[in-house]
C-alpha positions in Angstrom: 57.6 34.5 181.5 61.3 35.8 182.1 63.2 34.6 185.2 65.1 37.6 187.0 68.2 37.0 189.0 67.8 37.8 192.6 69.8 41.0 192.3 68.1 42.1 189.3 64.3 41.5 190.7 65.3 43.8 193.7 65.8 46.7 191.4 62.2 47.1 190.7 60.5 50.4 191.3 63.4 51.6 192.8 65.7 55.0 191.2 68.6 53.7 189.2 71.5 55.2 187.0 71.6 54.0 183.5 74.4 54.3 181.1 74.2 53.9 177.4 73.2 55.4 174.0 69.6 56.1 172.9 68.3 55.1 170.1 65.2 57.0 169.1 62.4 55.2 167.6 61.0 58.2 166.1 62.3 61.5 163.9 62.2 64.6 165.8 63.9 67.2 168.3 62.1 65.4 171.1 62.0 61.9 171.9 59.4 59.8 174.2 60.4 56.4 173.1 63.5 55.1 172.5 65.7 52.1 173.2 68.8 51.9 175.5 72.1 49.9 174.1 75.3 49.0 175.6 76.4 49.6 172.1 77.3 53.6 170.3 75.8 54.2 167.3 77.6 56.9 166.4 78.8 59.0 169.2 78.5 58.6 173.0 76.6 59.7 176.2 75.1 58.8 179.3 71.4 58.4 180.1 70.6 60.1 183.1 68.6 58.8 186.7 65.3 57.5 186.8 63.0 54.5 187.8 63.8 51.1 186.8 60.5 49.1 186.3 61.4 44.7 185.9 58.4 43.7 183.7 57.2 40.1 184.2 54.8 40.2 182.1 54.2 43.2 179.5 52.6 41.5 176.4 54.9 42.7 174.4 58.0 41.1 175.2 59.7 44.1 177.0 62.0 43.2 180.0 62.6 46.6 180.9 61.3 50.1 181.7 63.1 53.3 182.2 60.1 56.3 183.6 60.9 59.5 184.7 64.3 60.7 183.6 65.8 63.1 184.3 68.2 65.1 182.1 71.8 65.1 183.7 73.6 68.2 184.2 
């Protein structure tokens, strides 16, 4: 089971700002699943608000959880 920081574990369920690049895990105009990384593919941009979820235990070895973002303007 992953061990958050104190800082980090105080984040959960609450609105946060993420910056970073997408990478989509599918083809298509539209993407529902993709991963966030510090690092550019190609080009940059930023990811827009939404609600940070800590996972403690999701079985499959995801840390994180992004729901409800928001395009920025």
């Amino acid at each position: 089971m992953p061990r958050f920081s104190p800082t980090l574990a105080a984040l959960d369920q609450k609105e946060v700002k993420v910056q970073g690049f997408m990478l989509p895990l599918d083809v298509g105009e539209k993407h529902a699943f993709f991963i966030l990384s510090a690092v550019p593919p190609t080009c940059s941009f930023c990811m827009p608000g939404g609600k940070l979820s800590v996972l403690k235990d999701d079985p499959t070895g995801i840390f994180y959880r992004l729901t409800d973002a928001v395009q920025a303007k």
